[in-house]
N, CA, C and O of each residue as an XYZ file, in Angstrom:
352
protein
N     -13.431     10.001     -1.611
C     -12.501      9.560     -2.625
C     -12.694      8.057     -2.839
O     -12.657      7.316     -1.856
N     -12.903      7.550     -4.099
C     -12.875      5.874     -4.313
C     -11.367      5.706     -4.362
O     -10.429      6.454     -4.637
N     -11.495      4.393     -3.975
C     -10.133      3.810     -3.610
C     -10.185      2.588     -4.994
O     -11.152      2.047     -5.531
N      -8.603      2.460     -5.267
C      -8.409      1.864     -6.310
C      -7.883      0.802     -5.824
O      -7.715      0.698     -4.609
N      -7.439     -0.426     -6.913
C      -6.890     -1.476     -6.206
C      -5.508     -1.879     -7.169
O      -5.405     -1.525     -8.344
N      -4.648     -2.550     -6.560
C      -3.664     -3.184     -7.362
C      -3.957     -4.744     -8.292
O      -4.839     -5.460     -7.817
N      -3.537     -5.042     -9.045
C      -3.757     -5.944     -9.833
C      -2.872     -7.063     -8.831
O      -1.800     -6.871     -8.256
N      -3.783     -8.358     -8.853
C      -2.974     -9.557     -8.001
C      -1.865     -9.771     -8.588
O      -1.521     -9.436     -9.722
N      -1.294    -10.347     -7.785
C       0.311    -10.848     -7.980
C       0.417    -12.501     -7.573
O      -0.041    -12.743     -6.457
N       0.831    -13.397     -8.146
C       1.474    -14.158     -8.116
C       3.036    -14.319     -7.727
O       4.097    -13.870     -8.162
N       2.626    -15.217     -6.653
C       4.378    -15.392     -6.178
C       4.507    -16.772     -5.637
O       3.576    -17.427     -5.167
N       5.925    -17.211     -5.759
C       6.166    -18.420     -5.063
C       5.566    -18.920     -3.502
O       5.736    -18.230     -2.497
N       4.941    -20.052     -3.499
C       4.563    -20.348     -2.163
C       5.750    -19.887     -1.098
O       5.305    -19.244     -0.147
N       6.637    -20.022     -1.095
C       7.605    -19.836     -0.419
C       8.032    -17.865      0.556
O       8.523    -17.296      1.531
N       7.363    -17.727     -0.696
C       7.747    -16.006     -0.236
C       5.811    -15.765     -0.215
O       5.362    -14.648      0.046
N       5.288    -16.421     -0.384
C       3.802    -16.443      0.428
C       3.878    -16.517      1.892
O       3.384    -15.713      2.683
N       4.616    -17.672      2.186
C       4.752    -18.363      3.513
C       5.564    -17.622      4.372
O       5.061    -17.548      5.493
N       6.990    -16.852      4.226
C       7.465    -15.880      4.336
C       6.725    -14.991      5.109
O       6.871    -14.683      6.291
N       5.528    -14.443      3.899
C       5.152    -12.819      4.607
C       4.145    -13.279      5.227
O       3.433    -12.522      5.886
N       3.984    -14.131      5.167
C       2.336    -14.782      6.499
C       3.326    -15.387      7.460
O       2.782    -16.034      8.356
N       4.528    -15.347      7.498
C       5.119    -15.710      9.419
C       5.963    -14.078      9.662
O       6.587    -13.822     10.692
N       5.821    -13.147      8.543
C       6.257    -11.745      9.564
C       5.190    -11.225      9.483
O       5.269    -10.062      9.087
N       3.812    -11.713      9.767
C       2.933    -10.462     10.011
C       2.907    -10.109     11.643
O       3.318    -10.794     12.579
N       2.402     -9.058     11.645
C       2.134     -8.627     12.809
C       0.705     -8.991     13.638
O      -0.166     -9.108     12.775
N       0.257     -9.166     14.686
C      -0.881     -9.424     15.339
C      -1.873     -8.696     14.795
O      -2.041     -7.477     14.838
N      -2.364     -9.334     14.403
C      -3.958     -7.921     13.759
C      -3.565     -8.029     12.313
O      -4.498     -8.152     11.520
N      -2.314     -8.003     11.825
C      -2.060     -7.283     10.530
C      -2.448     -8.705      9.197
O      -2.429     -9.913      9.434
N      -2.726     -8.123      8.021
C      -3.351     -8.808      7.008
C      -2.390     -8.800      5.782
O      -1.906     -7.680      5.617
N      -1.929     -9.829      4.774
C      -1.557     -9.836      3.690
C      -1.945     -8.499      2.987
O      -0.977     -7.786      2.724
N      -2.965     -8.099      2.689
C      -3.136     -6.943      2.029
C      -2.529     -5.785      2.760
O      -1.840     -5.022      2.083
N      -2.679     -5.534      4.049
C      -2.133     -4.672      5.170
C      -0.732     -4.443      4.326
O      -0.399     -3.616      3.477
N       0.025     -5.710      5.034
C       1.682     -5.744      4.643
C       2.206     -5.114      3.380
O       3.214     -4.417      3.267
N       1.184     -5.549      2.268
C       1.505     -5.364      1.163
C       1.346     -3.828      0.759
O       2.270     -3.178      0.272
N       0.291     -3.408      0.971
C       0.082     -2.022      1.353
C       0.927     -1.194      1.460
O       1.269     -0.266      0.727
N       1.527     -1.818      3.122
C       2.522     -0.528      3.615
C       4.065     -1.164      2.585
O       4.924     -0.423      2.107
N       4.048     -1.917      2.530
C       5.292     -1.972      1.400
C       5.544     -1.231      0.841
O       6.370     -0.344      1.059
N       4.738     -1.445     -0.234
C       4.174     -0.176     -1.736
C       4.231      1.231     -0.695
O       5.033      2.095     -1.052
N       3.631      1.434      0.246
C       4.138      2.865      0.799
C       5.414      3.125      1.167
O       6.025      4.193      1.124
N       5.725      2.171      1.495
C       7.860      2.462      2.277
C       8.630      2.261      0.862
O       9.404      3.202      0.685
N       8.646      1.546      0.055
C       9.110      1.852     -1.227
C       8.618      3.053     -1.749
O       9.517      3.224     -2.572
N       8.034      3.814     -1.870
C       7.301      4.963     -2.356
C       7.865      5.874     -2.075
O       8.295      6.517     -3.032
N       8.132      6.356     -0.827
C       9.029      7.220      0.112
C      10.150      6.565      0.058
O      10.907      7.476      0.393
N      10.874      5.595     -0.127
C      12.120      5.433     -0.489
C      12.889      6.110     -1.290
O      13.884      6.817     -1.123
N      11.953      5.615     -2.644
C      12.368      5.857     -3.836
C      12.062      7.647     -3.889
O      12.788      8.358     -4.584
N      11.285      8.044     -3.338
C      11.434      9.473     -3.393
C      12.464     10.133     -2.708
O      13.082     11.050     -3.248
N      12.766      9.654     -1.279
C      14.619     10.257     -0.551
C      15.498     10.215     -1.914
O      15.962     11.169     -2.538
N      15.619      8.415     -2.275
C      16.502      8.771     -3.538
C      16.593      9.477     -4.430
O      17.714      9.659     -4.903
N      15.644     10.027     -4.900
C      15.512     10.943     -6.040
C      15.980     12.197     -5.133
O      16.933     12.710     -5.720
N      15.847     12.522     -4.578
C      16.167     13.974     -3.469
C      17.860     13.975     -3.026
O      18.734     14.842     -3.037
N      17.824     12.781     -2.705
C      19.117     12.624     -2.728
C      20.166     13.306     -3.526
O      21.118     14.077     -3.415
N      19.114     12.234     -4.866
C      20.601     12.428     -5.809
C      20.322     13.780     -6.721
O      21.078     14.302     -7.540
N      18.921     14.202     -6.296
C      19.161     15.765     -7.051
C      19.837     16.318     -6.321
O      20.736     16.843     -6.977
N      19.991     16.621     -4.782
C      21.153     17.244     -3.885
C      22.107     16.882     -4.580
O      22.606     17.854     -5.148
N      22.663     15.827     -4.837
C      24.270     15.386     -4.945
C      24.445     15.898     -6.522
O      25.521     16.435     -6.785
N      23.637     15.793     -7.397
C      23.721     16.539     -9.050
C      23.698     18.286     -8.599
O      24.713     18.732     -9.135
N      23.180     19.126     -8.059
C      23.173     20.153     -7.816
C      24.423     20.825     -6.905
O      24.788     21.980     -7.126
N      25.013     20.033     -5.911
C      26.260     20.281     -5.709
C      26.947     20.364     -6.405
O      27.270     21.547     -6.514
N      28.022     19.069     -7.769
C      28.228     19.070     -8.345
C      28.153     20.009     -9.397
O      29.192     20.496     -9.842
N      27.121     20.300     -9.818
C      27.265     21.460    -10.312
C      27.464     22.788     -9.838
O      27.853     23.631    -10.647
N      27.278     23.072     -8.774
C      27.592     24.216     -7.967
C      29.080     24.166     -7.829
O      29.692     25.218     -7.641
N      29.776     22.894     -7.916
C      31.484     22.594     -7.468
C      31.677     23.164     -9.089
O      32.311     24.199     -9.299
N      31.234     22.595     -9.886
C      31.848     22.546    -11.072
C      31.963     24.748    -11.537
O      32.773     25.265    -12.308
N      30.946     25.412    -10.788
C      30.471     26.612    -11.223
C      31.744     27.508    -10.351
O      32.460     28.451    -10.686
N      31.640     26.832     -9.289
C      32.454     28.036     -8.350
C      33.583     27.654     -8.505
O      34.386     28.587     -8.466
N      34.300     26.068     -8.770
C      35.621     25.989     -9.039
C      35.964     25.426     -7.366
O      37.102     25.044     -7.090
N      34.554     25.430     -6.039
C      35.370     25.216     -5.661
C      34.771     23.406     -4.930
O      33.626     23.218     -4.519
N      35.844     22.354     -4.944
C      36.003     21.370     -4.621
C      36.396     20.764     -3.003
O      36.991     21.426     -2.153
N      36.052     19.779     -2.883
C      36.587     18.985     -1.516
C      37.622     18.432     -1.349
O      37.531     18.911     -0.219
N      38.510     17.908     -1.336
C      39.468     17.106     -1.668
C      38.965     15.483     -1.342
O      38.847     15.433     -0.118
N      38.581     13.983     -2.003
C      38.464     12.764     -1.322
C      38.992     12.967     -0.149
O      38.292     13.260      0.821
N      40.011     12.867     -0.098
C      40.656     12.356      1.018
C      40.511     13.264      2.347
O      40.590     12.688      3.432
N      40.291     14.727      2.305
C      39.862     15.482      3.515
C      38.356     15.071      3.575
O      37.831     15.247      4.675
N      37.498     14.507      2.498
C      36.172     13.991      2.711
C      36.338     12.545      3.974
O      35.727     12.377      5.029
N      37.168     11.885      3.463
C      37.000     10.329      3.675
C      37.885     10.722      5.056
O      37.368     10.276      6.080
N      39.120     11.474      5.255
C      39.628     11.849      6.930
C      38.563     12.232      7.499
O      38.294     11.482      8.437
N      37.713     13.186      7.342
C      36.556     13.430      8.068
C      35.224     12.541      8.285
O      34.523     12.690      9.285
N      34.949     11.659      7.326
C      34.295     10.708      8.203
C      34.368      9.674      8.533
O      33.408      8.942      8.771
N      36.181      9.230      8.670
C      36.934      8.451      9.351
C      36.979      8.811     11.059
O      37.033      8.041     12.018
N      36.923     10.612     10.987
C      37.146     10.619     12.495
C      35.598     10.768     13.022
O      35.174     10.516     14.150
N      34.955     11.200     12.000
C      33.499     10.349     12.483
C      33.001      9.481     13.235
O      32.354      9.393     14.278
N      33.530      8.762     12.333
C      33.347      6.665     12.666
C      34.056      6.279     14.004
O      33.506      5.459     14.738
N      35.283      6.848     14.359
C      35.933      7.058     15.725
C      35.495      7.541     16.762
O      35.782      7.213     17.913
N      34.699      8.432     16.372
C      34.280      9.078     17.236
C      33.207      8.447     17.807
O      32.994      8.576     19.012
N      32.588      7.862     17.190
C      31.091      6.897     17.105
C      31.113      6.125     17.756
O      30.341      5.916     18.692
N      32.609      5.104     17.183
C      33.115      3.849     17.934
C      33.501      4.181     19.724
O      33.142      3.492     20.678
N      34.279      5.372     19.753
C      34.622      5.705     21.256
C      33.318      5.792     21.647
O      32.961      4.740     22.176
N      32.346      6.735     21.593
C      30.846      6.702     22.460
C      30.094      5.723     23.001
O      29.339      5.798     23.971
N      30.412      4.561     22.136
C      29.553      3.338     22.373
C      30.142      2.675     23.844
O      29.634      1.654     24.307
């Protein structure tokens, strides 16, 4: 497979200087930049998954009539968060 390339980018010295003091040992400006563009990539794809889950519920609530109530949502992952907080 040939490999393609991205078109350079211009950026402030500042956010140059930035990503050349978080590199990693071994690792290269192009490296970093790389896996960026990959973790945004897969980001932006959870989100989309996400929010088709959350549009497809919704419509499934809207079909069957049947709903959550907020507030038995938000009690339940209030005692969540309690619960979380006690473990620690």
């Amino acid at each position: 497979m040939k490999t393609a390339s991205f078109p350079s980018l211009r950026v402030e010295p500042e956010l140059r200087e930035a990503a050349e003091q978080s590199l990693l040992e071994g690792e290269t400006i192009s490296g970093f930049v790389e896996q960026a563009i990959r973790d945004s990539i897969e980001r932006r794809g959870h989100q989309r998954e996400f929010i088709a889950r959350g549009l497809a519920s919704r419509d499934n609530a809207k079909r069957s009539g049947n709903y959550v109530a907020a507030d038995a949502v938000m009690g339940r992952l209030q005692a969540m968060l309690a619960a979380a907080k006690a473990g620690k």
